[in-house]
C-alpha positions in Angstrom: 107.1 107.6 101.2 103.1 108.0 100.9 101.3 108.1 103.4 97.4 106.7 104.1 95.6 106.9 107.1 98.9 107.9 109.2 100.9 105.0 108.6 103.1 104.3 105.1 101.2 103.0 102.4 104.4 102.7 100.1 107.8 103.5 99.6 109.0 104.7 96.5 111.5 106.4 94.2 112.1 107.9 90.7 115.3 109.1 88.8 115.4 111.6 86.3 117.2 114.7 87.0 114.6 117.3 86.2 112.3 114.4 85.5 112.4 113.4 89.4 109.2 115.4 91.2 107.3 114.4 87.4 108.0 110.8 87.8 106.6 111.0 91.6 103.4 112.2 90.8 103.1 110.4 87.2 103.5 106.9 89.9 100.9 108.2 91.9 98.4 109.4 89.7 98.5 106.6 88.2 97.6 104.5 91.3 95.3 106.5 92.6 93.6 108.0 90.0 93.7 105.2 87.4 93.7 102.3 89.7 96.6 100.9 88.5 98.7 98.5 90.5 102.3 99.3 91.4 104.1 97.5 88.0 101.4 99.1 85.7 102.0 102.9 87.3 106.0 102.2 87.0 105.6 100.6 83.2 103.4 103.4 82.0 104.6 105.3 79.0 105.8 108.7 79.9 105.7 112.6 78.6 107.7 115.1 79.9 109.0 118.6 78.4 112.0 119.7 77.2 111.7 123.4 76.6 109.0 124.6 74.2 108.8 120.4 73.2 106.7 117.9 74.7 108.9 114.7 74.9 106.8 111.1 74.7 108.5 108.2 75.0 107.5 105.7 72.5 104.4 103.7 74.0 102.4 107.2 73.9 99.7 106.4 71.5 99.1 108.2 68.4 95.6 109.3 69.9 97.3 110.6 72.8 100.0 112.6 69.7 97.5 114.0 68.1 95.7 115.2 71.3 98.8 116.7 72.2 99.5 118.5 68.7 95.9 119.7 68.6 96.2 121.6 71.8 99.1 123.2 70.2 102.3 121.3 71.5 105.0 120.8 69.8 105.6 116.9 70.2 108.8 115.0 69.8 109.4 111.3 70.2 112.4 110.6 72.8 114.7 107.6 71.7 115.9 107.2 75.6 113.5 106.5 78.3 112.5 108.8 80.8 113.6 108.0 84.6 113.4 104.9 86.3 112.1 103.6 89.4 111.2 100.9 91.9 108.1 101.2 94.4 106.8 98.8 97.1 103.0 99.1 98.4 102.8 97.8 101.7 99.0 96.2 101.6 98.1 96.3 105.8 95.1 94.1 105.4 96.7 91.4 103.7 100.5 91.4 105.3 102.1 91.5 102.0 104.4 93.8 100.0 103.9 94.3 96.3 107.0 95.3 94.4 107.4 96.7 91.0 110.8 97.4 89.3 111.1 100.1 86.2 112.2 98.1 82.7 113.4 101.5 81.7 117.0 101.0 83.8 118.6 98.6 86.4 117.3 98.0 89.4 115.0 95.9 91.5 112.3 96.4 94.2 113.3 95.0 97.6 111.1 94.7 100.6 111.2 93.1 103.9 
């Protein structure tokens, strides 16, 4: 759960094994520091590390590659997706719940 202005703000989740507390806060970056809505932060494209290698899944950009290489990673494309998750926001001004639903595995967001 995430809290804002001491009442929840959204409930969440993210699979992953060792990808779990990376998936958390890639969701929540991702709405609060990139503005992006619930479905945008879950669809994302993801990096992660797998000892010494940076793993991207394949809608990193090139740009974001060659950034990565420059700085001295070692980068590796990952043929499986990384996680999966469902959130729902809870918007207290307009009485609604927005749900998004990760494409990367089964599931679906439900709210009530």
């Amino acid at each position: 759960m995430a809290m804002r202005d001491n009442r929840c703000a959204m409930s969440f989740g993210v699979m992953g094994a060792d990808y779990q507390p990376m998936g958390h806060t890639h969701v929540v970056t991702n709405m609060v520091d990139y503005g992006m809505d619930v479905q945008a932060a879950i669809d994302d494209p993801r990096i992660f590390y797998e000892g010494d290698v940076s793993v991207v899944e394949n809608g990193v950009s090139a740009a974001a590659v060659d950034g990565l290489k420059a700085r001295g990673h070692t980068v590796a494309r990952r043929p499986l997706p990384l996680g999966g998750g469902q959130t729902i926001a809870i918007d207290w001004e307009r009485g609604v719940l927005i749900g998004g639903s990760d494409p990367r595995k089964d599931g679906c967001a439900v709210g009530y």
